[in-house]
C-alpha positions as CSV (number, residue, x, y, z in Angstrom):
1,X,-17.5,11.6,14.5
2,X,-14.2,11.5,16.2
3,X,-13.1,15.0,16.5
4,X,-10.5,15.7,18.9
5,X,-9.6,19.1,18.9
6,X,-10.4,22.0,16.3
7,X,-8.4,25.2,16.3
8,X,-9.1,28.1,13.9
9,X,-5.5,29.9,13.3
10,X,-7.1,33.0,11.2
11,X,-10.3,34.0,9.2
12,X,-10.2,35.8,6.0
13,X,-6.9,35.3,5.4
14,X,-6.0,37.4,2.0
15,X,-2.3,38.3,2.3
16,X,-0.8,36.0,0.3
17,X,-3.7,35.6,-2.0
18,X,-4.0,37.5,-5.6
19,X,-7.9,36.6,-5.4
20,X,-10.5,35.5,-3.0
21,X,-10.8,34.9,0.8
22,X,-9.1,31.3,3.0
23,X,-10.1,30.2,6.4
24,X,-7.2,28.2,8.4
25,X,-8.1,25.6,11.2
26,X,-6.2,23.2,12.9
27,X,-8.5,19.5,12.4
28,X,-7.0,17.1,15.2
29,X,-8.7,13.4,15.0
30,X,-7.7,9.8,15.8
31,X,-6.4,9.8,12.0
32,X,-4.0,12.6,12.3
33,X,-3.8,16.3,12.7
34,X,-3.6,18.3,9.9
35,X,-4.6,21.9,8.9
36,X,-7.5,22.4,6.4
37,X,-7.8,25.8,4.2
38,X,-11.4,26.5,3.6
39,X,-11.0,28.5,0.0
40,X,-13.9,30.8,-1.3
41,X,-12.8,32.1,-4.6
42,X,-16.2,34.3,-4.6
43,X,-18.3,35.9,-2.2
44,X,-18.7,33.8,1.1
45,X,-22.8,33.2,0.6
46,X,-23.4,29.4,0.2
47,X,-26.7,28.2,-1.5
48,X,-28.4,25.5,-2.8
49,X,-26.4,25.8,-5.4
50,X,-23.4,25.8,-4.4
51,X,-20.8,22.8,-4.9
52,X,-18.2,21.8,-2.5
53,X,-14.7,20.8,-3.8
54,X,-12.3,18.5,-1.7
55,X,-8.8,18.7,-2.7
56,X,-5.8,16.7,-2.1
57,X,-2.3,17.9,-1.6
58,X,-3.5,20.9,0.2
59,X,-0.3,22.4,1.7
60,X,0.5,22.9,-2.5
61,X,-2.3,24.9,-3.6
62,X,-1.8,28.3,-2.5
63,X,1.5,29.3,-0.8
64,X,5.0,27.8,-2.2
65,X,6.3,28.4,1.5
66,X,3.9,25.6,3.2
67,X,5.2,22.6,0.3
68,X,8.5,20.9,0.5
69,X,9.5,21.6,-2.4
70,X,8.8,25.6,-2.4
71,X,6.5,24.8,-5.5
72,X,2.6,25.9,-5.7
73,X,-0.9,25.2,-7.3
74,X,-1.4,28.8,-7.8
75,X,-4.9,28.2,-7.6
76,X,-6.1,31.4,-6.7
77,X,-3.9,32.6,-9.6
78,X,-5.6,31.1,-12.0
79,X,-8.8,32.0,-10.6
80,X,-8.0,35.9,-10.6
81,X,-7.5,34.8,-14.7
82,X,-11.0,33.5,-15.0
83,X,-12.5,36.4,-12.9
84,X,-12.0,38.5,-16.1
85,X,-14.6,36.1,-17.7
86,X,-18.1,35.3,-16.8
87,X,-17.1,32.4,-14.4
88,X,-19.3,31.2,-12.3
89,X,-17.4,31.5,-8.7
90,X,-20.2,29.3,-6.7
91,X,-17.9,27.2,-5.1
92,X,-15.9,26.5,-2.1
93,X,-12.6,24.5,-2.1
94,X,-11.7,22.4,1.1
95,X,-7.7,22.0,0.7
96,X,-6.8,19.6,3.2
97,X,-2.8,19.1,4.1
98,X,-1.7,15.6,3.1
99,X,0.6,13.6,5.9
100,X,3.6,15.1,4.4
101,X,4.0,18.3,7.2
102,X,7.8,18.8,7.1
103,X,10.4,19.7,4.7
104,X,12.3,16.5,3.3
105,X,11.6,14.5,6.7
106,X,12.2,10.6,5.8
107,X,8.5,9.8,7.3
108,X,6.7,12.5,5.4
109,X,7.5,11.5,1.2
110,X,6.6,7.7,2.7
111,X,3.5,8.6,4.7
112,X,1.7,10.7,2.0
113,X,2.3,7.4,-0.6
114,X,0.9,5.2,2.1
115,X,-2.4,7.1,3.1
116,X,-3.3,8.4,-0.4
117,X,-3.4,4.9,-1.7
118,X,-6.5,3.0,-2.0
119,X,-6.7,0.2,0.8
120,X,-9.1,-1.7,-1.9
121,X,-6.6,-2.5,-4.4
122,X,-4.6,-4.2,-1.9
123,X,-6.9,-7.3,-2.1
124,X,-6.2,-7.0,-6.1
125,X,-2.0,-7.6,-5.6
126,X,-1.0,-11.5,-6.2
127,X,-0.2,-13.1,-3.0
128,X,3.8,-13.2,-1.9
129,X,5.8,-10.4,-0.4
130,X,4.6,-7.3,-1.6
131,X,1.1,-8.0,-1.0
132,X,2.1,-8.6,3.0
133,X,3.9,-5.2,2.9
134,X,1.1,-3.5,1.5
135,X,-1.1,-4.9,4.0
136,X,1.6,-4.5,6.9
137,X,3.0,-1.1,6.3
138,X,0.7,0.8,4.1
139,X,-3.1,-0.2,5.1
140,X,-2.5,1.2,8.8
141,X,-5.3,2.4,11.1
142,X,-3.6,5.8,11.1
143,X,-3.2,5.7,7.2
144,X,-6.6,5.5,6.2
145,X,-7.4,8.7,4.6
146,X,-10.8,7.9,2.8
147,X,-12.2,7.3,6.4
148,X,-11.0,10.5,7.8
149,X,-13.1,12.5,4.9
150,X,-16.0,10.2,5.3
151,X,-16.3,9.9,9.5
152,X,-14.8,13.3,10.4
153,X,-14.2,15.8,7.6
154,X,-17.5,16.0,5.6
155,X,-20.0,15.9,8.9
156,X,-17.9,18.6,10.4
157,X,-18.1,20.7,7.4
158,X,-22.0,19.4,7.3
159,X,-21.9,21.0,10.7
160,X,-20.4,24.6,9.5
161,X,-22.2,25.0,6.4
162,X,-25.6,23.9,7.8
163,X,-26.1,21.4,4.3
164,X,-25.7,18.1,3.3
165,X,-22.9,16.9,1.4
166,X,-23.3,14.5,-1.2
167,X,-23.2,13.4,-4.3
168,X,-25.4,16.3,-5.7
169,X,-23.1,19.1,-4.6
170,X,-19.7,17.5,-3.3
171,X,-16.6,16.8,-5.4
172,X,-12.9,15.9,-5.2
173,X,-9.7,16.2,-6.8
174,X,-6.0,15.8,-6.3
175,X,-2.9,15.1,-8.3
176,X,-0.7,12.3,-8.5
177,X,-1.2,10.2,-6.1
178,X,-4.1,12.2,-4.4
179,X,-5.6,12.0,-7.8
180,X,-5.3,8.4,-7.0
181,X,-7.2,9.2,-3.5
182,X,-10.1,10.7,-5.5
183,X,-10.7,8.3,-7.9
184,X,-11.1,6.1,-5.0
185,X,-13.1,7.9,-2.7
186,X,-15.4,8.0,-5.8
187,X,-15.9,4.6,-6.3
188,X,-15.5,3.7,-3.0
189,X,-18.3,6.1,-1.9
190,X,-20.7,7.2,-5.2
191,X,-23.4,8.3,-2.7
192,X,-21.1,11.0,-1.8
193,X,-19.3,12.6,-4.5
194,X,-20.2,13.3,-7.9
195,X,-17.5,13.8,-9.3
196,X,-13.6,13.4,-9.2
197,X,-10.9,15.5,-11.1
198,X,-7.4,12.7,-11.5
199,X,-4.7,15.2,-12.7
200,X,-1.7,13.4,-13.7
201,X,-2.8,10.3,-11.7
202,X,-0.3,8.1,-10.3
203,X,-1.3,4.8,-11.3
204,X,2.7,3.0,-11.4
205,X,3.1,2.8,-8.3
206,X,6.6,2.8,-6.7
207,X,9.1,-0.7,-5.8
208,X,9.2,-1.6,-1.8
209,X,12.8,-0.6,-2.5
210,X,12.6,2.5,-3.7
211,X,9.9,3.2,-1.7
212,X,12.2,3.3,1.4
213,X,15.2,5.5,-0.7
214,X,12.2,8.1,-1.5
215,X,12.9,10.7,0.6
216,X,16.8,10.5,0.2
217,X,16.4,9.6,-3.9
218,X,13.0,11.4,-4.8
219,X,13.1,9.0,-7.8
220,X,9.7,6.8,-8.4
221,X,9.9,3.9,-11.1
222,X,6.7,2.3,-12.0
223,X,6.2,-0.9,-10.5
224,X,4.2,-3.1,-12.9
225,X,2.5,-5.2,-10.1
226,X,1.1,-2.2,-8.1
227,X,-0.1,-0.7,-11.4
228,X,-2.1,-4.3,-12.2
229,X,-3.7,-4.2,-9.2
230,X,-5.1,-0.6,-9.4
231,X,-6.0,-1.5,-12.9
232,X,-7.8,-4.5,-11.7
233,X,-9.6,-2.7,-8.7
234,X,-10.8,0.1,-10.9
235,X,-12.5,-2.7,-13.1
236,X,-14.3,-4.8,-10.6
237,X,-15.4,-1.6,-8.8
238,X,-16.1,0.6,-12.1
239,X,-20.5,0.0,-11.6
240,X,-20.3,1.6,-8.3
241,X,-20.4,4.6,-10.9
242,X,-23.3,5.3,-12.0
243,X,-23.7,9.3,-13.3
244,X,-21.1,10.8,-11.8
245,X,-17.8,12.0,-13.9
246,X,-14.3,11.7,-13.9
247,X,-11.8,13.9,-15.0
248,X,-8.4,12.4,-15.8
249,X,-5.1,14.1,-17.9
250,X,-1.4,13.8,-17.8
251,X,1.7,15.5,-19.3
252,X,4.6,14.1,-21.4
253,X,7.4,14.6,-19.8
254,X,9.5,13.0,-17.0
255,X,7.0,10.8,-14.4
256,X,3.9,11.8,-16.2
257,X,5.3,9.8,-19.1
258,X,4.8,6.4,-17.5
259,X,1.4,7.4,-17.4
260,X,0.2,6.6,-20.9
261,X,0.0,3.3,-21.2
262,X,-2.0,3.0,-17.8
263,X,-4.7,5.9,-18.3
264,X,-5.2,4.3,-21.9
265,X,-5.9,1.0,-19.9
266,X,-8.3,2.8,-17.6
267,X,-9.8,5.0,-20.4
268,X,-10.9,1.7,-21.8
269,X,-12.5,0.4,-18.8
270,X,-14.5,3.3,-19.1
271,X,-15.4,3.6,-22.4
272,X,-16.2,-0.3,-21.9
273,X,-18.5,0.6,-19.5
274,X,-20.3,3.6,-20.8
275,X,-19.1,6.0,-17.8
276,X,-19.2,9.5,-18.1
277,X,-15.5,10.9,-18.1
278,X,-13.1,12.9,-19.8
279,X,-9.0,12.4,-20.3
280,X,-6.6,14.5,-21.6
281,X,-2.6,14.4,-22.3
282,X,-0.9,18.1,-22.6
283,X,2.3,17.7,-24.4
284,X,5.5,18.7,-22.7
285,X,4.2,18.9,-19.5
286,X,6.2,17.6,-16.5
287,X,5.2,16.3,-13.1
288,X,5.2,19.4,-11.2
289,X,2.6,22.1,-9.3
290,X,2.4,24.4,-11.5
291,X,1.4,22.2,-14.2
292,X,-1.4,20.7,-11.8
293,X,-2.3,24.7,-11.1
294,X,-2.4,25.3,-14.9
295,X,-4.6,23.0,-16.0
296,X,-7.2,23.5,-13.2
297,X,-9.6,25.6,-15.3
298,X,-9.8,22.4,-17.9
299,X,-11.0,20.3,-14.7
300,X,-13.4,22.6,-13.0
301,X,-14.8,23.9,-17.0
302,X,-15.5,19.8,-17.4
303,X,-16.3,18.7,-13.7
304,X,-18.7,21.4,-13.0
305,X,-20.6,22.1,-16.5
């Protein structure tokens, strides 16, 4: 474990929540420093039987003010929905901040791409330019996300919840490209999750070009290379699986609309190969937080049943 520094900022933080209880710390390591909400949606006694949730994209979840783009999950919203049912609350959700920090800063939009993208498919990408890029620019030391969850995030939180995390009570999910991040923390590690919710999962990639105009442009156009690779890692590596599940959905509208073809490609892989997993498509929905937010009760109803 490589843990630097670790700073709680508050405890039972319920201000600007419409349900349940956060913990903030500071988590400084040699990958980055970042803050990590610790989320518990019921009452704050872990058991046996309680399961452990990772989530991407963090800083979107619960307060529009920490995003860049003043745009939220509304997790806890939705929650406070399902309280009225007989939902079982016997979770805790880990949000952990992606690289992005800032509002609109040029390094930020770049950064998140780079770290949330799975190292593995690199290998996958036919040999010229972009595959030298990729291996250059995006499969930094200081980029590689999956190794900060495995080496520092899940013993520390070993450490404060006095359990073992694995593939009996730990998840993961993210959206976009950190629903790209869990699908390969799954396959990449099995013997630690069981299961990984891909919301509107950003398997087109983005152009070198307008990869560098992303933070002035904030337009992404599929790049049919990048998505071949991904494609072709999630086949070679699909029997690291063997009965965990995957959730995957996307909308209709605007980015989420390159996403059909793709997930159709991946469903089949699946299907192909007899994994458990579920995928969805929810007309007229766009690429945006509160569509990620809206759907989460379809994820955890599927994930966790």
């Amino acid at each position: 474990m490589r843990i630097l520094l670790l700073i709680f900022i508050s405890f039972n933080c319920a201000s600007d929540l419409s349900f349940g209880e956060i913990e903030e710390l500071i988590f400084k390591s040699d990958y980055d420093e970042r803050k990590i909400q610790i989320y518990y949606p019921g009452n704050k006694i872990i058991n046996t039987n309680t399961t452990f949730i990772i989530m991407n994209d963090g800083e979107e979840l619960f307060n529009a003010g920490d995003s860049w783009h003043n745009k939220e999950w509304g997790i806890d919203e939705k929650l406070k929905e399902l309280s009225a049912t007989e939902y079982n609350f016997n979770f805790v959700i880990i949000a952990v901040d992606s690289a992005k920090k800032g509002q609109g800063l040029f390094i930020d939009e770049t950064k998140r791409y780079a770290e949330y993208f799975p190292k593995e498919a690199i290998d996958y990408f036919e040999n010229g330019l972009k595959k030298r890029l990729y291996q250059r620019y995006i499969n930094q030391e200081n980029l590689q996300y999956l190794d900060f969850l495995i080496s520092d995030l899940i013993p520390f939180l070993e450490g404060k919840f006095m359990m073992k995390l694995n593939n009996k009570n730990l998840g993961i999910i993210g959206a976009s490209m950190g629903g790209l991040s869990a699908l390969n923390a799954l396959l990449e590690n099995p013997e630690k999750f069981k299961f990984a919710g891909c919301i509107s999962t950003h398997w087109v990639g983005i152009k070198p070009s307008s990869y560098l105009l992303l933070p002035i442009t904030q337009n992404v156009y599929g790049d049919k290379n990048t998505t071949n690779a991904i494609i072709k890692y999630v086949e070679q590596n699909i029997d690291n699986l063997s009965n965990q599940k995957v959730y995957f959905d996307h909308g209709t509208e605007g980015l989420d609309s390159l996403y059909e073809v793709p997930q159709k490609r991946i469903d089949s892989i699946f299907e192909e190969n007899t994994k458990e997993f579920k995928s969805l498509i929810f007309e007229g929905e766009d690429h945006d937080a509160p569509f990620f937010g809206g759907r989460i009760d379809s994820v955890l109803n599927y994930l966790m049943n």
